[in-house]
C-alpha positions as CSV (number, residue, x, y, z in Angstrom):
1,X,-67.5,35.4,-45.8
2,X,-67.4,34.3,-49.7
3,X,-63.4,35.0,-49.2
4,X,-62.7,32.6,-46.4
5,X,-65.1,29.6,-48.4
6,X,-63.2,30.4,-51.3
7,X,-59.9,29.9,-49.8
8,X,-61.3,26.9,-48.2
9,X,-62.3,25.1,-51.3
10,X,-59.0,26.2,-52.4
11,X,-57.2,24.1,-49.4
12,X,-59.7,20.9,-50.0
13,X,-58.6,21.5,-53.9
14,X,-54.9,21.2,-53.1
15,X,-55.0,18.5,-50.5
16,X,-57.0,16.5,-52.7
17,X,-54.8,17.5,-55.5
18,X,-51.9,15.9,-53.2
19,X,-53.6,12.8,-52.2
20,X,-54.2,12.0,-55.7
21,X,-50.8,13.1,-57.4
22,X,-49.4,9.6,-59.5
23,X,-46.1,8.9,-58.8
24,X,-44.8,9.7,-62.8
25,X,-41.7,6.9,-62.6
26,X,-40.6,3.8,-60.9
27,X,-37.1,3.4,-61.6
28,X,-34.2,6.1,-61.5
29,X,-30.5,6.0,-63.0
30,X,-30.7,2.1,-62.7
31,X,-32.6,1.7,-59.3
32,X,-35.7,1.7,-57.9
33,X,-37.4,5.2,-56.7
34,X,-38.3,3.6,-52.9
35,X,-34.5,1.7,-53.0
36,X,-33.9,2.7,-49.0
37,X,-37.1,1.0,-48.3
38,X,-36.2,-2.1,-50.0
39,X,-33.0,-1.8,-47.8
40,X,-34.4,-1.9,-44.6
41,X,-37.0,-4.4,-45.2
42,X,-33.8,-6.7,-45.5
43,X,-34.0,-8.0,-42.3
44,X,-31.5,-11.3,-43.2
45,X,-33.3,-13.9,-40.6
46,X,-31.1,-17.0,-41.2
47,X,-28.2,-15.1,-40.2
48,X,-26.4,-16.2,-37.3
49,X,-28.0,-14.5,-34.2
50,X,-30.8,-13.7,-36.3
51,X,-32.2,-16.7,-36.3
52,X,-34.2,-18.7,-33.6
53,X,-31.3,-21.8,-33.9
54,X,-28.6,-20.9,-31.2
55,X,-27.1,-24.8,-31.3
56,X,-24.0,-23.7,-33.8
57,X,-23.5,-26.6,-35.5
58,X,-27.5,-27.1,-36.1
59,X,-27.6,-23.7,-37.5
60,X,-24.6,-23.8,-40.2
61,X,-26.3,-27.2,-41.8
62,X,-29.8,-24.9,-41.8
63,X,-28.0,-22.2,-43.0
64,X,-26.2,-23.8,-46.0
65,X,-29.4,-26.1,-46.8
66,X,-31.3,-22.9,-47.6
67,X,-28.1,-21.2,-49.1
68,X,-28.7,-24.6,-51.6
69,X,-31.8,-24.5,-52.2
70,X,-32.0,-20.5,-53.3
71,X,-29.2,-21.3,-55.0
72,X,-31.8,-23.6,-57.8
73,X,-31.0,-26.5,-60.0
74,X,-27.5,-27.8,-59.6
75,X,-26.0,-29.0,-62.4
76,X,-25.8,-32.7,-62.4
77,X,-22.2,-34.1,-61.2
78,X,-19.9,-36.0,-63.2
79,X,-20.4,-40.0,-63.5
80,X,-16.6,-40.1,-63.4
81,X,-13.9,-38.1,-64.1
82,X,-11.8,-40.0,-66.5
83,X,-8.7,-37.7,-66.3
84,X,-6.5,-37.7,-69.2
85,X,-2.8,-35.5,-69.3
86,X,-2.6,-33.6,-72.4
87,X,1.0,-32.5,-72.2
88,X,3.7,-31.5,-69.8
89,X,6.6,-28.7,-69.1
90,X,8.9,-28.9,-66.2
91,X,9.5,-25.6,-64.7
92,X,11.7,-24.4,-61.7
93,X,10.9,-26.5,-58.5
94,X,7.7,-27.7,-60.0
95,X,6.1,-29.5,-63.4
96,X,2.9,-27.8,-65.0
97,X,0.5,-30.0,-66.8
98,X,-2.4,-29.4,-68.6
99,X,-5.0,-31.6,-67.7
100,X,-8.7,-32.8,-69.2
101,X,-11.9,-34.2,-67.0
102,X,-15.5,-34.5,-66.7
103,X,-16.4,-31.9,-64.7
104,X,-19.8,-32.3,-64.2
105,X,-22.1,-34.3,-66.4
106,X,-22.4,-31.3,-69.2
107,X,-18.7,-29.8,-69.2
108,X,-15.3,-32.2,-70.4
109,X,-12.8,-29.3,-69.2
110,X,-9.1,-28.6,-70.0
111,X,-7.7,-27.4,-66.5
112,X,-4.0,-26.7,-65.6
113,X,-2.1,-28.0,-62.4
114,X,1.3,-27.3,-61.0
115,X,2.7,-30.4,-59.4
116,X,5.6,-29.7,-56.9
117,X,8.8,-31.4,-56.7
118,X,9.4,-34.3,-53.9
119,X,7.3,-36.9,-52.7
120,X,3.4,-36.0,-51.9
121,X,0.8,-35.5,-51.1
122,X,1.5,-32.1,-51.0
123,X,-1.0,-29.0,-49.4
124,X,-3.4,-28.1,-52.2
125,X,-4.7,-25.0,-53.5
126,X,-7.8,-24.6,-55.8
127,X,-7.3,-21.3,-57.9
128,X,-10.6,-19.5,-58.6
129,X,-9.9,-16.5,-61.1
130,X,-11.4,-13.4,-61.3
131,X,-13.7,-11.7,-63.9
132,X,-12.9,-8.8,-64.6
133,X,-15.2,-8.3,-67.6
134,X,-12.5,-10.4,-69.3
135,X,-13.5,-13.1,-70.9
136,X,-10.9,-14.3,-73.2
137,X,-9.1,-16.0,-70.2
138,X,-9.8,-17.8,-67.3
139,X,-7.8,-20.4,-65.8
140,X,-4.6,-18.4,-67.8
141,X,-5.0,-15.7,-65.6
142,X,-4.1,-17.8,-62.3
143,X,-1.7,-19.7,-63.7
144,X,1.4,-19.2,-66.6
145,X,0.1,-21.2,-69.7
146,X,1.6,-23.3,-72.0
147,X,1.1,-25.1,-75.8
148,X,-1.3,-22.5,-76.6
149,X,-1.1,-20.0,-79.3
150,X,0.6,-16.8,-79.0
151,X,-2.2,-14.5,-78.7
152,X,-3.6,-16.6,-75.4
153,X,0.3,-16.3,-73.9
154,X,0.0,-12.4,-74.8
155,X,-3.0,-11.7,-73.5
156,X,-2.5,-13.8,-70.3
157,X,1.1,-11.4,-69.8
158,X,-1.6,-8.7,-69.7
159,X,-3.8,-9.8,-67.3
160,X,-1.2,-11.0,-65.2
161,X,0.7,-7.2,-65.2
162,X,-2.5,-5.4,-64.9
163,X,-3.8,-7.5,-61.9
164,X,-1.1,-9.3,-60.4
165,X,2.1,-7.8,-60.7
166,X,3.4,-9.7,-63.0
167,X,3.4,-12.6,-60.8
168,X,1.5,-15.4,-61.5
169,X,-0.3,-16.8,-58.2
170,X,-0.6,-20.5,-58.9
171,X,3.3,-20.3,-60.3
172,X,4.6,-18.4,-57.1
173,X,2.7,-21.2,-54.7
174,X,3.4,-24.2,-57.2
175,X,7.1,-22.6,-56.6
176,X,6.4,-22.8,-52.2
177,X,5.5,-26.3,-52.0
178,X,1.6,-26.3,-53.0
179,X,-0.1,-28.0,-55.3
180,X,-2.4,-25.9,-57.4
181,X,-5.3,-26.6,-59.8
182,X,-7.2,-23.9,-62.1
183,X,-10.3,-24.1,-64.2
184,X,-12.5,-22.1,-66.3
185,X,-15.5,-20.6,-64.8
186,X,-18.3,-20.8,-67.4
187,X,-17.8,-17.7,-69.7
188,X,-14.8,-17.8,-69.4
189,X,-11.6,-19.6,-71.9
190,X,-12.7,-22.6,-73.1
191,X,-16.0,-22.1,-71.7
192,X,-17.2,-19.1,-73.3
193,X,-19.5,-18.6,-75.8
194,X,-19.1,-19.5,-79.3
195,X,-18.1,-16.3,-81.2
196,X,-16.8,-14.6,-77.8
197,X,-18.7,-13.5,-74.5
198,X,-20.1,-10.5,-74.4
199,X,-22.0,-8.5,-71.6
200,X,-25.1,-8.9,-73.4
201,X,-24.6,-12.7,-74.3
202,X,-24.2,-13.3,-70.6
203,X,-27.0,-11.3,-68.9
204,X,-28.9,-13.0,-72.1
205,X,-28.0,-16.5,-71.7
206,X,-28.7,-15.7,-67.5
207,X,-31.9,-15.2,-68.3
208,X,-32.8,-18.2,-70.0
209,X,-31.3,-20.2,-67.1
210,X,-33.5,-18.8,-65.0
211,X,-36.5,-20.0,-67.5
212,X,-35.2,-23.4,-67.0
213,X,-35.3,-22.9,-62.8
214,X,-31.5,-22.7,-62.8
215,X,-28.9,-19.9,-62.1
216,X,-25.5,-19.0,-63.6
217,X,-24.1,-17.7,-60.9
218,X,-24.5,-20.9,-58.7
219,X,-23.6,-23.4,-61.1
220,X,-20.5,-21.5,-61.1
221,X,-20.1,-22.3,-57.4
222,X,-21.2,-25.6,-58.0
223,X,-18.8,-26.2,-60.7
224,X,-16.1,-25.0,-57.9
225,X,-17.7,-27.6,-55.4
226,X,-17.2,-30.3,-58.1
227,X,-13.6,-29.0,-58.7
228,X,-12.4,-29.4,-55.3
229,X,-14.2,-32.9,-54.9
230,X,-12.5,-33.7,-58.4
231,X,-8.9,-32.3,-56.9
232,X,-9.0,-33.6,-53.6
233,X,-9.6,-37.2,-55.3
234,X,-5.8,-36.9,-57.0
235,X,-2.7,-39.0,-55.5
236,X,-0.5,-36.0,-55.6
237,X,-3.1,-33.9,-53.1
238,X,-3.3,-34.3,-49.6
239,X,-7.2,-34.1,-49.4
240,X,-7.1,-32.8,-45.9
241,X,-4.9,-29.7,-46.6
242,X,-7.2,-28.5,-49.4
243,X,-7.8,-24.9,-49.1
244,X,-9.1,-22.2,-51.9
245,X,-8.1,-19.2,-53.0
246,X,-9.7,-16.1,-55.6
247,X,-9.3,-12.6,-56.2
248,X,-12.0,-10.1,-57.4
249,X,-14.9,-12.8,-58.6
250,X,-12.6,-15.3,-57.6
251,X,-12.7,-14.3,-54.1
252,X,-16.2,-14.3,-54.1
253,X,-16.3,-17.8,-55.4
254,X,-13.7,-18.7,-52.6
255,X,-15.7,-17.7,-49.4
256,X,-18.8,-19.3,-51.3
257,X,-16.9,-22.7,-51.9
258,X,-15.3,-22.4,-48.2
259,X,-18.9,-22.1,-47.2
260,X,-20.6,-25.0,-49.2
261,X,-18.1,-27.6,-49.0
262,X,-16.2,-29.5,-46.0
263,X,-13.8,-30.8,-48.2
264,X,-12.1,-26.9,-48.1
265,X,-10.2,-26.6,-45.1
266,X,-9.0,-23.2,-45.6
267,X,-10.4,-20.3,-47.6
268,X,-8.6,-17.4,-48.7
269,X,-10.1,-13.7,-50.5
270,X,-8.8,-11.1,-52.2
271,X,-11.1,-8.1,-52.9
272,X,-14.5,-9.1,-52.8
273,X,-16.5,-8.6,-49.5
274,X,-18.8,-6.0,-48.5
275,X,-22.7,-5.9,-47.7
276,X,-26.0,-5.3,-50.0
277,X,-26.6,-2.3,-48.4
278,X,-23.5,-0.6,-50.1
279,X,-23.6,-2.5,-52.8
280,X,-26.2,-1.1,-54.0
281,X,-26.3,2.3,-53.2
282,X,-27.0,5.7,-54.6
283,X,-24.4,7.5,-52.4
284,X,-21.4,5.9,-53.6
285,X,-22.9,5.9,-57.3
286,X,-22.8,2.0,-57.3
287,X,-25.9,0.6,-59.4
288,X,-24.9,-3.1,-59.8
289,X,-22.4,-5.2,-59.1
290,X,-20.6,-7.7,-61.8
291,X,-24.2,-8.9,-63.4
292,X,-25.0,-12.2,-62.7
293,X,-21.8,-13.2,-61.3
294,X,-22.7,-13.4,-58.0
295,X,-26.7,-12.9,-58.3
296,X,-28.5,-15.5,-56.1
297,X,-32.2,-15.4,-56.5
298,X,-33.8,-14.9,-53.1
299,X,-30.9,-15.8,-50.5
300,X,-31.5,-12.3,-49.7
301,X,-34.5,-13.4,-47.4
302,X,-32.5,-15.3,-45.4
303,X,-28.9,-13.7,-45.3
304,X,-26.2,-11.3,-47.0
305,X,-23.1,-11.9,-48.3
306,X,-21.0,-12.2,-44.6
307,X,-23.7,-13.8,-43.1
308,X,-23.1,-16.4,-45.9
309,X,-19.4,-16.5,-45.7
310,X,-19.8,-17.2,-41.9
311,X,-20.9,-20.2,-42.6
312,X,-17.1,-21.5,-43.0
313,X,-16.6,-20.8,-39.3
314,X,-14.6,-21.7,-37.8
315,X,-12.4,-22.6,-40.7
316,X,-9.1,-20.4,-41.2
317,X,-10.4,-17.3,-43.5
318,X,-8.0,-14.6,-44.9
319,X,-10.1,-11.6,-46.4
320,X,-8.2,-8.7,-47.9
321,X,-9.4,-5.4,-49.3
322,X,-8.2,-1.9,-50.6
323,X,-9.2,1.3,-49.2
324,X,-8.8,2.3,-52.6
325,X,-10.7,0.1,-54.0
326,X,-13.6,1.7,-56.0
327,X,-15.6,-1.7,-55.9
328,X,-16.0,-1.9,-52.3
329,X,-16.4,1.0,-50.3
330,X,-14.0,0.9,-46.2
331,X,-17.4,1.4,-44.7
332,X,-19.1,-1.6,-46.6
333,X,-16.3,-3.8,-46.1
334,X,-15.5,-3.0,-42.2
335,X,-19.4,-3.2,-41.3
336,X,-18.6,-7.3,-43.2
337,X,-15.8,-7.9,-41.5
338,X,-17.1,-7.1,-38.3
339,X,-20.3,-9.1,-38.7
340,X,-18.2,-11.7,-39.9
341,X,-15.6,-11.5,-36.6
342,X,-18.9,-11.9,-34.7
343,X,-19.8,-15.5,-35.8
344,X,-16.2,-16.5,-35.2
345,X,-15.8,-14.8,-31.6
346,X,-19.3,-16.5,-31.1
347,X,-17.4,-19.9,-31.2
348,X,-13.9,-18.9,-29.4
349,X,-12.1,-19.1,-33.3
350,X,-11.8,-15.5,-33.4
351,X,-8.1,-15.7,-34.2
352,X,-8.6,-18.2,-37.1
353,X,-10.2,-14.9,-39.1
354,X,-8.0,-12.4,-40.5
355,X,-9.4,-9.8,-42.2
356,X,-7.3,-6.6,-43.4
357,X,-7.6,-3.3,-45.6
358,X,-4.5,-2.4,-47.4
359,X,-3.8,0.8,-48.9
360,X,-4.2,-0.3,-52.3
361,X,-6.6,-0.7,-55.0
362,X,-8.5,-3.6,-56.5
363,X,-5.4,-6.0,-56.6
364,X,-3.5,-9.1,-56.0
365,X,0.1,-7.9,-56.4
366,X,3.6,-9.9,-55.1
367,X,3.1,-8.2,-52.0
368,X,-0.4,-9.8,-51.2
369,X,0.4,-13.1,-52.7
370,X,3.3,-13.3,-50.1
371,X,1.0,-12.1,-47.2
372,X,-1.3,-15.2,-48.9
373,X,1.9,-17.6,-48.9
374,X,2.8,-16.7,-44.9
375,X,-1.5,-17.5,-44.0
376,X,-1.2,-20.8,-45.5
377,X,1.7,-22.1,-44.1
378,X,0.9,-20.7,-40.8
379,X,-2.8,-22.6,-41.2
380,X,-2.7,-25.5,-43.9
């Protein structure tokens, strides 16, 4: 008898032991310990189908009001852009000039653009360059510079190798007929900060825009918006062939521009699509993504990242990734894609999306800017 109450206090002892074990830590290796529950209480109900709007057209203006309104406090646009040319070089088929305007009401930018030979308006595209965790350079890495000092030409040879082939994008379509413009994201070139950009000065200076109710990460889309409004104003562009393009970062900011502005006809990315569920995930040892770069407070109530994108349906889209790509894992990006060929079957513009994986890495070589050249002229 005093054997089996003993080993019954003993069994009360352990499950009360259990019941009031603390959990000892929140966070592990960069995430939080109840991550996959996070994850499924993403339940994205602004995306389409998701949502209780079924009139197409009624839903994309929902959809991108509350894309703008996570997105917090734009930055104020530009009273006027009072575009001066700094200096010009003629190069083969085309002349490059380097260019300065009020981009918005903070930022008087240097920008370059490659102006085709032959009358115009030509087809425009708006270059949006990647990041890379390269800040020296930004508007250098899309297209060839000029009048700057050595070490800038150097270092944008580098870049150019490393992630392009050696073949500058904005040079190859400037050399096909297009009119190209590229600017500086902030943190980037001329918009860095003073002393150089570091990973901590960014995720620093991030957080004190979100004290003030604003977000880096958006007012670099915004800025992108106000660069297409600001390119589709010149002579020498036809405003109704405008179209974007980006690789890494810059493809990100391409689908986002494609999805906040009408002025973009035509969108095109190069290695930057995938879902929240991989991108953050324990599995395939990813634990952030870029920083802020494309960190939208709270959007992730409402949608994730193809959800988003489908907002540019049923614009022409080209999305390109690499199964090799460490970034973006095939599973993350084909579960995207598909979501994204959902929305555009939805509205009978299927065959205006064209997504691919290429047996590559995380890269924009000749080969891929020619598959870019052949989308354009088959859509713009």
């Amino acid at each position: 008898m005093r054997t089996t109450a003993a080993a019954i206090m003993a069994t009360i002892a352990l499950s009360a032991g259990a019941q009031n074990e603390v959990q000892k830590y929140m966070f592990d290796d960069e995430l939080p310990v109840c991550l996959d529950q996070m994850q499924q209480e993403l339940t994205y109900p602004m995306a389409w189908g998701n949502s209780d709007i079924r009139q197409f057209d009624l839903w994309r203006s929902a959809a991108r009001d509350v894309l703008r309104r996570e997105m917090l406090l734009p930055p104020k646009p530009a009273k006027s852009y009072d575009m001066t040319v700094v200096t010009e070089e003629k190069r083969k088929g085309y002349k490059a000039r380097k260019i300065v305007f009020n981009l918005d009401a903070y930022s008087r930018v240097e920008a370059y653009e490659l102006v085709p030979e032959g009358k115009g308006p030509f087809p425009a595209v708006l270059l949006l360059h990647d990041h890379g965790g390269h800040f020296s350079i930004g508007k250098e890495k899309m297209i060839r510079p000029f009048a700057v000092a050595d070490s800038v030409m150097d270092d944008a040879d580098k870049w150019c190798e490393r992630c392009y082939g050696k073949q500058y994008v904005g040079d190859y379509l400037a050399s096909h007929g297009y009119v190209v413009l590229a600017v500086d994201a902030p943190f980037w070139g001329d918009r860095g900060v003073k002393g150089g950009t570091t990973w901590d000065t960014y995720k620093y200076i991030a957080g004190n825009f979100m004290m003030m109710g604003r977000n880096v990460s958006s007012w670099m889309n915004f800025d992108d918006v106000y660069s297409a409004d600001f390119f589709a104003s010149l002579p020498e562009v036809d405003a109704g062939r405008l179209s974007c393009m980006g690789f890494s970062m810059g493809a990100y900011r391409s689908w986002m521009l494609s999805a906040l502005s009408d002025k973009v006809k035509l969108g095109v990315a190069i290695c930057w699509m995938h879902t929240t569920e991989y991108q953050i995930n324990r599995d395939y040892g990813l634990k952030h993504h870029e920083e802020w770069a494309n960190l939208i407070p709270g959007i992730r109530r409402y949608m994730d990242y193809p959800h988003i994108a489908s907002i540019s349906c049923p614009k022409p889209m080209l999305f390109i990734n690499g199964s090799k790509d460490k970034l973006f894992p095939p599973v993350s990006v084909e579960k995207a894609f598909a979501e994204m060929h959902s929305v555009w079957k939805s509205q009978g513009a299927d065959d205006k999306l064209e997504t691919e994986i290429w047996d590559m890495p995380h890269y924009c070589g000749p080969e891929v800017q020619s598959r870019i050249l052949e989308f354009l002229k088959k859509n713009l």
